[in-house]
RODO-2510 file (C-alpha; in nm, 4 decimals, decimal comma):
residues 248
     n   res          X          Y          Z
     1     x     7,8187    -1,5952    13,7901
     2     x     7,6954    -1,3708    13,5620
     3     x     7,8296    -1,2593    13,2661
     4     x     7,9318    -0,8607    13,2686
     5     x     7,9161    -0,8264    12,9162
     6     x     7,5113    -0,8960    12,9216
     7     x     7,4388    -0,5979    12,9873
     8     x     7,6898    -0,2620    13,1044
     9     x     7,4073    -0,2963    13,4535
    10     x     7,1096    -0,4053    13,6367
    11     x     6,9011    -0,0984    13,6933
    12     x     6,6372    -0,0854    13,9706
    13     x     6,3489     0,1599    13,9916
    14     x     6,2132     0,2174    14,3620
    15     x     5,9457     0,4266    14,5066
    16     x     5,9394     0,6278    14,8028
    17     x     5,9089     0,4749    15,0646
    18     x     6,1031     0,1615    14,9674
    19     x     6,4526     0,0875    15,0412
    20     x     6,6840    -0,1284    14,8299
    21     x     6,9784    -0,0199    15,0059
    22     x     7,0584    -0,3820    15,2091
    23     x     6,9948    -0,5262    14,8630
    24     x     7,2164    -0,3141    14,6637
    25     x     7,5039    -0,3953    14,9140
    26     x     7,4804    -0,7510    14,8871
    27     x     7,4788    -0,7547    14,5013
    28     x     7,7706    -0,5037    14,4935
    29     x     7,9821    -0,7328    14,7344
    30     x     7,8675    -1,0592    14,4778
    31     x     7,8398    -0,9137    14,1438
    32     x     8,1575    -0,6159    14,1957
    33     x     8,1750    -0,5570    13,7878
    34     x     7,8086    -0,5598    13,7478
    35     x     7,7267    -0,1970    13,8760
    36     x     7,4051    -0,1924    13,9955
    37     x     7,1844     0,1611    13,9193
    38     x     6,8813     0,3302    14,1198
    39     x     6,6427     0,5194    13,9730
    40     x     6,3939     0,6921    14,2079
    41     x     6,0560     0,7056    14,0808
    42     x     5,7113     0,8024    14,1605
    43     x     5,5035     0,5379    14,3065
    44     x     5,2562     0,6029    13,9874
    45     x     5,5235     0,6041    13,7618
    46     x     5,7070     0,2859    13,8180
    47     x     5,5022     0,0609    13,6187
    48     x     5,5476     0,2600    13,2747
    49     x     5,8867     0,2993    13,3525
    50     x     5,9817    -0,0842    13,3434
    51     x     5,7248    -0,1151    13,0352
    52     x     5,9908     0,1647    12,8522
    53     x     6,2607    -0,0584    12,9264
    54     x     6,4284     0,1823    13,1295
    55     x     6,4575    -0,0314    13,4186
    56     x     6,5216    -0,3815    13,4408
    57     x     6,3576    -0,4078    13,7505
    58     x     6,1573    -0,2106    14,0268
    59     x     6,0370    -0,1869    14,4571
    60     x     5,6563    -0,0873    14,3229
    61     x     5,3917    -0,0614    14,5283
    62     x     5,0843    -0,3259    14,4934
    63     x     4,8647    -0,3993    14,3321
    64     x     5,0018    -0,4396    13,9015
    65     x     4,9288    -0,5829    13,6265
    66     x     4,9879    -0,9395    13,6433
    67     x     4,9505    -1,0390    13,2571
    68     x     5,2009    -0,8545    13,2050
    69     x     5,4346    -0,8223    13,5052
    70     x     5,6120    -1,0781    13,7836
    71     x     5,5524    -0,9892    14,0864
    72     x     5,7503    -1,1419    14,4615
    73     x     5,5251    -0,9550    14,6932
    74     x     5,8012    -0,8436    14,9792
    75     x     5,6065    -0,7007    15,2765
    76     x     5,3142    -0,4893    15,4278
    77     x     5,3430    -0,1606    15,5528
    78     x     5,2073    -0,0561    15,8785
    79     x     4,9384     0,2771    15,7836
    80     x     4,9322     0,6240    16,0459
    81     x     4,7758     0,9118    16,0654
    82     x     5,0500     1,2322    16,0321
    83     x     5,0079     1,4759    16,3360
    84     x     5,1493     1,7973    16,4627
    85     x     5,3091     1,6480    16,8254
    86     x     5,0905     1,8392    17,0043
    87     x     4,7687     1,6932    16,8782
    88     x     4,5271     1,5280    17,0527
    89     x     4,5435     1,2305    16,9067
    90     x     4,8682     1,1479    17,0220
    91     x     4,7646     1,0840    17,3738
    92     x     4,6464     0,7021    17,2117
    93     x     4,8742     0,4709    17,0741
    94     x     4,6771     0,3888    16,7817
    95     x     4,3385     0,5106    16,6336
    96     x     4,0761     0,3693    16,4231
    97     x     3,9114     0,5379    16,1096
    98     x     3,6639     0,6922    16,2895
    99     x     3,8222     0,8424    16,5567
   100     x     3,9670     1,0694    16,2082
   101     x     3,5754     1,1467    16,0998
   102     x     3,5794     1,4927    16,2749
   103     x     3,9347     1,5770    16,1242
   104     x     4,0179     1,6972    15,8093
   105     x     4,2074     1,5151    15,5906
   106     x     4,4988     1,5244    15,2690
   107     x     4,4590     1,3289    14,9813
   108     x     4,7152     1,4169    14,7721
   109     x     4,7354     1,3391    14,4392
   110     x     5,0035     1,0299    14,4674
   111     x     4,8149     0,8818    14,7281
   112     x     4,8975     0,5465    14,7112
   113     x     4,5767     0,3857    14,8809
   114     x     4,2922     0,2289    14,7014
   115     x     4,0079     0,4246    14,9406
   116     x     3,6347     0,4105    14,8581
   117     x     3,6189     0,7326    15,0526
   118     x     3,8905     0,9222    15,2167
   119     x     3,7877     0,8951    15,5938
   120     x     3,7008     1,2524    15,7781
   121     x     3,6914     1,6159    15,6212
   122     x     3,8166     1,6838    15,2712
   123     x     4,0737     1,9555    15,2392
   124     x     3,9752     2,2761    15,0471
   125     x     4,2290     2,0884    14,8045
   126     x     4,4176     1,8097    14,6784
   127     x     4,7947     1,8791    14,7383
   128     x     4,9687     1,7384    14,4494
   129     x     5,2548     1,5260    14,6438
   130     x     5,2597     1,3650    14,9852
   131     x     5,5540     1,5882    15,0768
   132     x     5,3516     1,9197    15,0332
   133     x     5,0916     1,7308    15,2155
   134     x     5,3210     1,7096    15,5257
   135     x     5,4277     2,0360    15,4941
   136     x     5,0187     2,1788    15,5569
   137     x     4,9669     1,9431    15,8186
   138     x     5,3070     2,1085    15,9869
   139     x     5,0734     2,4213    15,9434
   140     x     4,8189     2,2957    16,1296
   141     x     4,5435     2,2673    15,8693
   142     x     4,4777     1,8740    15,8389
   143     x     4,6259     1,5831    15,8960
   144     x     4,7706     1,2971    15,6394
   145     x     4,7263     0,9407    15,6309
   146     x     5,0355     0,7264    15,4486
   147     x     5,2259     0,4523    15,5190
   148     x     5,4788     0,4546    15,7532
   149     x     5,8344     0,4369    15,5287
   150     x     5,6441     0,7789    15,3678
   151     x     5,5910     0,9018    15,6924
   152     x     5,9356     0,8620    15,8214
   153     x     6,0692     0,9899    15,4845
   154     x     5,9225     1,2792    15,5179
   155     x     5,9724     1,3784    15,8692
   156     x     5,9941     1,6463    16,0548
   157     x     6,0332     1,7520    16,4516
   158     x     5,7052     1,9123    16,4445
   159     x     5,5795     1,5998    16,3482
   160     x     5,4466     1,2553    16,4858
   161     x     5,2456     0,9833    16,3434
   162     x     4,9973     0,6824    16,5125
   163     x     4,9132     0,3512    16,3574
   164     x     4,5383     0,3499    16,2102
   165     x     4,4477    -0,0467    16,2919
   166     x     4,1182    -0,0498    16,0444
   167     x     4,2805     0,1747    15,7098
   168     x     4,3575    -0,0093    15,4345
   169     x     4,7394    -0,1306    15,3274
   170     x     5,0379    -0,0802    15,1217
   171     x     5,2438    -0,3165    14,9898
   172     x     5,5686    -0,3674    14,8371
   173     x     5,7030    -0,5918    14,6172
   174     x     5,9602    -0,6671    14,3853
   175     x     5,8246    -0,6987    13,9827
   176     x     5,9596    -0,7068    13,6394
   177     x     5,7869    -0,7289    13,2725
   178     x     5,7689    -1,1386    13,2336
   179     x     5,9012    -1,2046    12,9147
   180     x     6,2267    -0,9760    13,0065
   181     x     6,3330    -1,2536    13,3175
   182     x     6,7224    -1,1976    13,2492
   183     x     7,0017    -1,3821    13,4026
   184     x     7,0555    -1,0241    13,5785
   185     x     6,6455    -0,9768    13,7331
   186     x     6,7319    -1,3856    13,8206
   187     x     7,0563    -1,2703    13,9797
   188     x     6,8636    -1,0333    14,1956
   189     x     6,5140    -1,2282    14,2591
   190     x     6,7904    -1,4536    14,4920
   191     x     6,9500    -1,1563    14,6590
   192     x     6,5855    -1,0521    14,7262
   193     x     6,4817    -1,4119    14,8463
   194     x     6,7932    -1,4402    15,0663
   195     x     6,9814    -1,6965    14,8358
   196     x     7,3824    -1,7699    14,9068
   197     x     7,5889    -1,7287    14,6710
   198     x     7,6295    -2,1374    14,6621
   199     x     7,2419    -2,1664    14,5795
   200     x     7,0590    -2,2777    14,3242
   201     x     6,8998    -2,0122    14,1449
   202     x     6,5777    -2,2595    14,0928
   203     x     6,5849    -2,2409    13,6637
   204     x     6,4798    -2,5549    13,5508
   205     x     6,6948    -2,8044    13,3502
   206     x     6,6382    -2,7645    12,9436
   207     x     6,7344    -3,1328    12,9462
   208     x     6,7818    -3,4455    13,1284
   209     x     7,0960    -3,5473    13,3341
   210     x     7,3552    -3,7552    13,0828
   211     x     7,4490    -4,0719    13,1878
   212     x     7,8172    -4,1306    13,3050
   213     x     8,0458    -4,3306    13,0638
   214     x     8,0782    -4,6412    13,1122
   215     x     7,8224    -4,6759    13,3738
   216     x     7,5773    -5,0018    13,3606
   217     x     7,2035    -4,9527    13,2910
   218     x     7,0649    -5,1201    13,5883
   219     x     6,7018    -5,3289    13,4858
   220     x     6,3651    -5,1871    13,5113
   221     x     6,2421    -5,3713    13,8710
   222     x     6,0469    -5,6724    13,7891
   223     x     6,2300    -5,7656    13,4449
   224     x     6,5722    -5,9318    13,5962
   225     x     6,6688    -6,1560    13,3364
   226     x     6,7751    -6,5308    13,4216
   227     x     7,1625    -6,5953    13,4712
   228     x     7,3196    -6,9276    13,3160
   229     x     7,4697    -7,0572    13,6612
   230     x     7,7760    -7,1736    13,4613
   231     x     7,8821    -6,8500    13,2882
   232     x     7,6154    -6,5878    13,3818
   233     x     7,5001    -6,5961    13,0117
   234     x     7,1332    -6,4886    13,0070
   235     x     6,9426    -6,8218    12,9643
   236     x     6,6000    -6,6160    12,9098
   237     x     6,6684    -6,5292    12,5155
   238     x     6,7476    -6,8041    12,2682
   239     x     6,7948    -7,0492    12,4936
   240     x     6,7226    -7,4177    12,3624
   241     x     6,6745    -7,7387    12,5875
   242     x     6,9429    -8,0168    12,5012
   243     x     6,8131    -8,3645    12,4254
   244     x     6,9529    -8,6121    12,5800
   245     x     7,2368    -8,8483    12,4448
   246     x     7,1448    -9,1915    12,3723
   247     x     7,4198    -9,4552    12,4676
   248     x     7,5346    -9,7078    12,3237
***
């Protein structure tokens, strides 16, 4: 178990979208006087926020930078379209890019996609947050693509979404600068992974097994020495042949 006094707590960044809660109850219930903070952060924040040191770990959104961080990729998100429920569009149950190319479209300024080009109409603007950019599409003005977790955080009654099956993806994952892989971040890479509290954490020995007192060494196979028949003495090393006893 680990040792309270390593640190006063394990502090976990997360972006919207993600949700550590399952995770957070587990290592409350198996580490009760290690408390375990959150720190909410923007997606495009997270990354220089575990570089500070002000978290020892964070749910970031893919891709970083893997020379410097560790990385447990944790899942996919599913990507929709935003839409006021009386749109058109929600007469499908999914759409492709370019059934968007006549619409317009948000691309606020935390959009977490990678896009070569935002599919349909640009805005008259960039909205500077994906919650201002579901409140215009509640006005009727555009619509938003996101993943889902942002969709459902952010929704409203007004409001419906429909999976895009060709836009590009989101993922999550669990990462942590590499060369600050404490016993805590260890601690929660196997709440993460699903480890019992009986498991091994996977850290590799720092030295071999000892042997246990007393124990024999049995031979390397192939090199069993020669037994005297008479009193098991090993007739291999030193032995010398006996001449034979004249008489008389």
């Amino acid at each position: 178990m680990t040792d309270p006094q390593a640190s006063p707590a394990f502090r976990l960044a997360y972006v919207p979208g993600a949700t550590p809660a399952k995770w957070v109850r587990i290592w409350n219930e198996r580490f009760p006087v290690v408390p375990l903070t959150l720190h909410a952060v923007p997606a495009a924040e997270a990354c220089d926020l575990l570089r500070a040191g002000r978290a020892d770990a964070g749910l970031v959104r893919l891709p970083v930078d893997r020379t410097y961080f560790s990385a447990i990729p944790l899942y996919t998100e599913t990507t929709v379209v935003v839409v006021p429920k009386d749109h058109v569009i929600t007469a499908a149950d999914e759409v492709t890019v370019a059934d968007l190319a006549d619409e317009v479209l948000f691309h606020p300024l935390d959009d977490v996609f990678a896009w070569d080009r935002p599919p349909g109409e640009p805005a008259f603007e960039r909205p500077a947050t994906t919650e201002d950019a579901v409140e215009l599409v509640a006005a009727g003005v555009g619509l938003l693509v996101v993943p889902q977790s942002l969709a459902r955080l952010h929704h409203r009654r007004d409001l419906t979404y429909r999976p895009v099956v060709d836009a590009p993806q989101s993922a999550v994952a669990l990462a942590w600068p590499e060369e600050a892989t404490t016993d805590l971040v260890e601690d929660f890479i196997g709440i993460v992974r699903g480890r019992t509290v009986n498991s091994s954490r996977g850290r590799k020995a720092t030295e071999p097994p000892k042997a246990k007192a007393g124990a024999r060494r049995k031979p390397a196979a192939g090199k069993t020495a020669a037994r005297n028949p008479r009193d098991g003495s090993d007739a291999s090393k030193g032995a010398k042949r006996r001449k034979p006893r004249r008489r008389g």
